[in-house]
Each structure stands twice: as C-alpha cells, then as structure tokens.
N, C-alpha and C positions, 0 to 999 in steps of 0.2 A: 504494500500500500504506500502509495508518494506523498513524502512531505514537504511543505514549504521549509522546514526549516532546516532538513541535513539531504545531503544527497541520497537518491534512494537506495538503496539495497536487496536486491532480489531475495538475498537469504534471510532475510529477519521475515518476509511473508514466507519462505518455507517453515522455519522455524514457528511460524504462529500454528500452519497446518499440520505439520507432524503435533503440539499441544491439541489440537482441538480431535487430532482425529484417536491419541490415546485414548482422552475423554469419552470418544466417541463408542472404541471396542470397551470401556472398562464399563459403562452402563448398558451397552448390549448384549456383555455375559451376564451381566445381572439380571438382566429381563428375562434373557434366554434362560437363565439357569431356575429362573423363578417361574417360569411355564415348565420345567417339568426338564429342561434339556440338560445336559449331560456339562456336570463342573469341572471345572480345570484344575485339577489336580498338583501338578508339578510348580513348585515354586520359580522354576525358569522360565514360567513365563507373567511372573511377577509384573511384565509391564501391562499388561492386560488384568490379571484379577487385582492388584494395586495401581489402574491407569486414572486414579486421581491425582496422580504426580503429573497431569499434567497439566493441573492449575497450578503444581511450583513451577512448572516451564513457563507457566503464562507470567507469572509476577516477577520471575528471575530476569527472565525477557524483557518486560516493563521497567525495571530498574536499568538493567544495560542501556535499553535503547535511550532512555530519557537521559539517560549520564552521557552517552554521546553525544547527543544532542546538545547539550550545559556545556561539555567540553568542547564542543564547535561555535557556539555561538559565545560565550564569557557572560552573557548577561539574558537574563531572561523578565520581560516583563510579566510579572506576576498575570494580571486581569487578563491580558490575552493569551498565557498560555493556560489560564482559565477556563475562557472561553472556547478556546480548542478543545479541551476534553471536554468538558459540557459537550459541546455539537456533536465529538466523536462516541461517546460514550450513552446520553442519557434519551435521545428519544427512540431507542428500541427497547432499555431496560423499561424505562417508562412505561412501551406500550406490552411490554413482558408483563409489568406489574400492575398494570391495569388491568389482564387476561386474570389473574390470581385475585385481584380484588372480586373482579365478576364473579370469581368461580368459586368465592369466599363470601358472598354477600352479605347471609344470614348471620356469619358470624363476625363480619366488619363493623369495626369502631372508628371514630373520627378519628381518634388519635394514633390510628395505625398508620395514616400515614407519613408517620416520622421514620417507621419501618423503611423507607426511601433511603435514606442513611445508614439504614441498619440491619439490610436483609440477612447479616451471619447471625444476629441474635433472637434471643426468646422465640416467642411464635411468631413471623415473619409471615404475612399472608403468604409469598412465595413458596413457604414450606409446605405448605398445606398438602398441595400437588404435589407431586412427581415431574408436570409436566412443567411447571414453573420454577423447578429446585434447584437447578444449574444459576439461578441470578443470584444466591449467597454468597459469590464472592465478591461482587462487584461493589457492595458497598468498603470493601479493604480497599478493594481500587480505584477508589475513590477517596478514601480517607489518602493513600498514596498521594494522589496529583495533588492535593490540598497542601502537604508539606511538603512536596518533592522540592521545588525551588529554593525555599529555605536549603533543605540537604543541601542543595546542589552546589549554592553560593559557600556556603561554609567548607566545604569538600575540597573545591577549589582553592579557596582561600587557607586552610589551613593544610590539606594533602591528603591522603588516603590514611592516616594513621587516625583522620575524625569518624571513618565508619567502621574501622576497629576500634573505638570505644563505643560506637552504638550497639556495635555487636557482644562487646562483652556485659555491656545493662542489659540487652535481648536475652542472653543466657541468664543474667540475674535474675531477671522477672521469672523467665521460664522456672528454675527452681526454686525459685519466692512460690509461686502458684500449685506447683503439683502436689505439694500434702491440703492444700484447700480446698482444694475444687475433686469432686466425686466424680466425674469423667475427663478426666482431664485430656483423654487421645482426644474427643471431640473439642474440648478448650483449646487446645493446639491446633488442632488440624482447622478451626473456625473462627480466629480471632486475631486481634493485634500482635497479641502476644508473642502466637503463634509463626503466625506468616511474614511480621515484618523484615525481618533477619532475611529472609528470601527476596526482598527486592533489594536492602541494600548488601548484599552478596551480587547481585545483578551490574548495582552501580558500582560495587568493587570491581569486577570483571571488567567494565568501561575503560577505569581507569586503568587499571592492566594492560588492555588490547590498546590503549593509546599509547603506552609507555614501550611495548613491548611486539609491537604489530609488523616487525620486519622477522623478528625471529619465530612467530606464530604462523605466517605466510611459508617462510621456510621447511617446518617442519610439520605444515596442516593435515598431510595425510599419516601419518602415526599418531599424532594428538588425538586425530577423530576417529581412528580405529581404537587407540587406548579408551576416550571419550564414551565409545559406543558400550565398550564391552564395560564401563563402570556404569553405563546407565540399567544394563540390564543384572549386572550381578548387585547393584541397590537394588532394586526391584526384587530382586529374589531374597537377597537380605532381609526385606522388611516382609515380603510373603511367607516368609518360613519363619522371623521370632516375632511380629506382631504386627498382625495383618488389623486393617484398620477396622474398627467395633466402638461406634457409638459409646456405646455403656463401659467400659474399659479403662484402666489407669495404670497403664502401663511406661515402665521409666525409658524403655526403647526412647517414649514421643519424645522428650525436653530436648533430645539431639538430634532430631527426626529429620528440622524443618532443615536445620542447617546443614547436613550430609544432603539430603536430596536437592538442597537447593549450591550447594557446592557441585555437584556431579553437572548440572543441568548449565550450570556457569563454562564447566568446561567444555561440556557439549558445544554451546553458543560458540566460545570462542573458537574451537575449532570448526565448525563449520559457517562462521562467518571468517575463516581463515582459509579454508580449501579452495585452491583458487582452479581447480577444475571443471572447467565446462561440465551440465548434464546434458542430456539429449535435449534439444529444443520441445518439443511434448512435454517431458517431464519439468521441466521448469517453467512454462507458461501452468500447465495443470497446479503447478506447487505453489506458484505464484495468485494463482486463482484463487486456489483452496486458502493462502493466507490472508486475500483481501476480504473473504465473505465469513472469515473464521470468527469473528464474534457472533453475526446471526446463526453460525451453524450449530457454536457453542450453545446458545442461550435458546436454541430451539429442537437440538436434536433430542432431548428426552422424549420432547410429545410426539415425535416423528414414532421413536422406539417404541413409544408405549400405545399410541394408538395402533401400528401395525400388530404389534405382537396380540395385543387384544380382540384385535379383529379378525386375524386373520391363524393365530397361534403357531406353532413349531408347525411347519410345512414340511411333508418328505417330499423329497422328489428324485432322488437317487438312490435312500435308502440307507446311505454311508452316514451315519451320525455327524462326524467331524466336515464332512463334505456338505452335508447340505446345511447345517451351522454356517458355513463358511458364503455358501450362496445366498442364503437369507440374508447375514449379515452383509454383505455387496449391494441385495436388494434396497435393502434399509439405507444405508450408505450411500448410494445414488438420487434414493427418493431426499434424503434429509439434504441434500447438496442442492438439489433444487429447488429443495424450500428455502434454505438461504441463501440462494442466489435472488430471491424473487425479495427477499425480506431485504437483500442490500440494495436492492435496487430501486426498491418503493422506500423505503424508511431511513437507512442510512447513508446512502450515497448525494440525496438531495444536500441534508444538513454538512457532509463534509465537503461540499464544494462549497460552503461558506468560511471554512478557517480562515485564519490567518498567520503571518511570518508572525512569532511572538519573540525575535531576539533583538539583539544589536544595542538597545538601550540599557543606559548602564543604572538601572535599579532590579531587585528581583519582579 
C-alpha cells in the first residue's frame, strides 16, 4: 500500500498478507475442527493451530514501518499524522462495529460506545460474535498511533537505548501483573501490557535496519532462511508448552509477547532485506493480498463462519486432509473477495484523502 510519506515498499504489503492470511488458516482450523473435522495434532505446525501470532506480525510490523517513516522524515506533525490513521484505520472498524452493535441491540447501552477505544476489554459489543471478534485488537492500535510520535521524537533524540528502557518497565509490569490477575494468558495476549513490547520491538528493528541495512542486504538470504525456520520452531514452542487458553495463567505468557514479537522482527528484517526478484504473479498477488489485508483481516471470520455453517465439512475426495485443504482454498478465495469489495467501497475512498504529515519541525 503507497504512502505519501516514505517511498513505497513492495515487501511490507507482503509482509501485511503473509499476517492476515496466518490469521486466516488459525481460525479456519478452529471452525473446521469445531464442525467435527479432524485436529492438528503435531506441534510443527504451531503456525496454524497458534496462527494468532499473526497479530504480533501485525503490531511488530506497525512499529517498524512507523519508525521508518520518523527516521525518514525527522519531524512528524502530530494532527496530520492523526488524521492519516483516523482515514486509514477507522471507517471500516467503525462500520465493523456498527455490524456488532446491530447484532447486539437488545443488549446495547449508550455507554458502550466508549467500547470504540476499547474493543480488547470487558464485554466489547465486538465480542459478542465470532463474526465481529477479529476488531479486538484495533483499539491497541490505536492507543499505538496516539503515542507513537511522542516515541518516535524521543527515540531519535535520545537513541535506541530509550526503547530499551521501555522495554525493561514492559517486563516490569508484565510481572507486576501475573500473580493479580486470574487469567493472565488472556491479560497478555489482550492488553497494553501485553502487546506493547511488540510494536516497540518493531521500532527497535527500524532502527537496526537503518543503522545496519548494507550488511542485512548482504546476507538476506540466510537471515530469512534462519528467520523462517525461528518463526516456525516459536510456533511449535509455544504449541507444545502453552498453547493459548483463555482461562489459563501460565508463566510461558510474561515472555510470550516478547520472543514472538523478537522472531517476527527478524522475519521483517530479512525479508525487507532479500533483494531477490519473485515471479511477477507472485508479487503483484502479495502485493494485493497486503493492500486489502485489513478488510480481509476484520472480515474473514464471518466469511469462515457463515460458510462453514451453511454449508458444513464438504467431502469431495474423501481424503480428510485433502478436502480440508480445498474447502479451506474455497473459503480463502471467497473471503479475498469480500475484501476486495470492502477496500474498494469503504477504505480506499477515505485513503485517497491522507496527507504528507512530515517535514515540520514539531511532533
């Protein structure tokens, strides 16, 4: 997706679509396994039954990009780079949370909707559904953009040794919290607390690949081969000693966010460092998949869960694993063209209104 304000980058939209489309298989074993279809067993493929790791790709991602951005332009005017996520962000959550309001009526209150700010918390019309439950992290990401500028000027200003001490208060809180709180994987996996160490882990990576972006170019195909094979053996780490469970208070989470959101950093960096052409197809389709990747994100449940309800575990070859594999394709196509229609009607009008928010020298 093109910005006014840094040159564009083919890879940070791959990088949005590989996030949206883990998302994508980790709630369609959950569907599928919850109609009765056959569960994935093997912790190697930890990226699929734990593929909520790919809202730490999504935040870790959000902190890089935004810290490239601060480190290309030196100055960010607060209001309009405001106004940019406002446009970019709030009229599909908006009409997401309007869908859950509707479909919450009877038991909506005026003051729910402060919930607008706070879909990770309490009862969240959003939550109610299934098909509205993917908008819970958007109010983090949102609390994000609100301080990101501050971060960004003091970052600068005093060097990267200021989001290692953010990060060392991040872990204090983290274990300030876990003997209080009665579920604490969900405290972590859903809150401040939790998640913020994962965007500036993001903006720490920024700063890295500026400082260090001749030697990461040089050696981007073993980075992203090592890169790969840590994303998947986290994945299986965290699917074989604590796999994630709502109701659960387990010590794994206090260093959860920050390993996954370290792995996902490296990821980035290497493959915003691979300077290898893909096949022309494959990177227009990757490029695609990254531009529509928020409507895909925040609508592919009701895609998953009206098919599967409708239509339930389909055979049609008879191969368990094979026709899982086609449904899910079917799913997957149909939900691509739901968000193609959803960027095109709702999001796309509001981002041809951004604007360049840098160059002036206040935040």
């Amino acid at each position: 997706m093109k910005s006014q304000n840094i040159a564009y980058n083919p890879r940070i939209d791959h990088i949005r679509y590989f996030a949206a489309t883990i998302v994508f298989l980790f709630h369609f074993n959950l569907e599928y396994h919850g109609m009765g279809g056959a569960e994935i067993k093997t912790s190697w493929l930890g990226i699929i039954k734990e593929g909520h790791t790919g809202v730490g790709l999504f935040f870790t991602l959000s902190g890089f990009l935004f810290m490239q951005i601060a480190l290309h332009k030196k100055n960010i005017v607060y209001s309009q780079f405001i106004r940019n996520r406002f446009l970019r962000i709030f009229p599909l959550f908006f009409t997401v949370f309007l869908v859950a309001t509707s479909i919450g009526r009877d038991k909506f209150l005026p003051q729910d909707i402060l919930y607008l700010l706070s879909t990770n918390l309490g009862k969240a019309p959003t939550s109610d559904t299934v098909i509205t439950g993917a908008a819970w992290c958007i109010s983090l990401e949102l609390l994000f953009y609100f301080i990101f500028p501050f971060l960004a000027r003091f970052t600068i200003e005093r060097g990267y040794h200021y989001l290692f001490s953010l990060l060392v208060l991040m872990l204090f809180f983290k274990l300030a919290s876990y003997p209080v709180t009665d579920r604490s994987s969900l405290m972590y996996f859903s809150t401040f607390v939790g998640r913020f160490d994962q965007f500036l882990i993001g903006m720490l990576a920024a700063f890295f690949y500026s400082k260090n972006n001749k030697v990461l170019h040089a050696h981007s195909s073993s980075i992203l081969l090592f890169s790969i094979i840590f994303v998947f053996l986290n994945s299986a780490l965290q699917s074989h000693f604590a796999p994630f469970d709502p109701s659960s208070k387990s010590v794994f989470w206090i260093t959860w966010s920050l390993l996954e959101s370290s792995v996902w950093a490296l990821f980035i960096l290497a493959w915003i460092s691979f300077d290898k052409a893909l096949p022309i197809w494959i990177n227009r389709s990757f490029c695609q998949g990254g531009k529509i990747s928020f409507s895909f994100y925040l609508l592919h449940m009701a895609v998953i869960h009206i098919f599967m309800q409708s239509f339930g575990i389909i055979s049609i070859t008879h191969i368990q694993g094979v026709d899982e594999f086609i449904l899910g394709f079917l799913v997957y196509i149909i939900t691509w063209g739901i968000a193609l229609l959803s960027y095109k009607s709702i999001e796309e009008p509001f981002l041809l209104m951004r604007r360049n928010y840098g160059d002036i020298k206040s935040i």
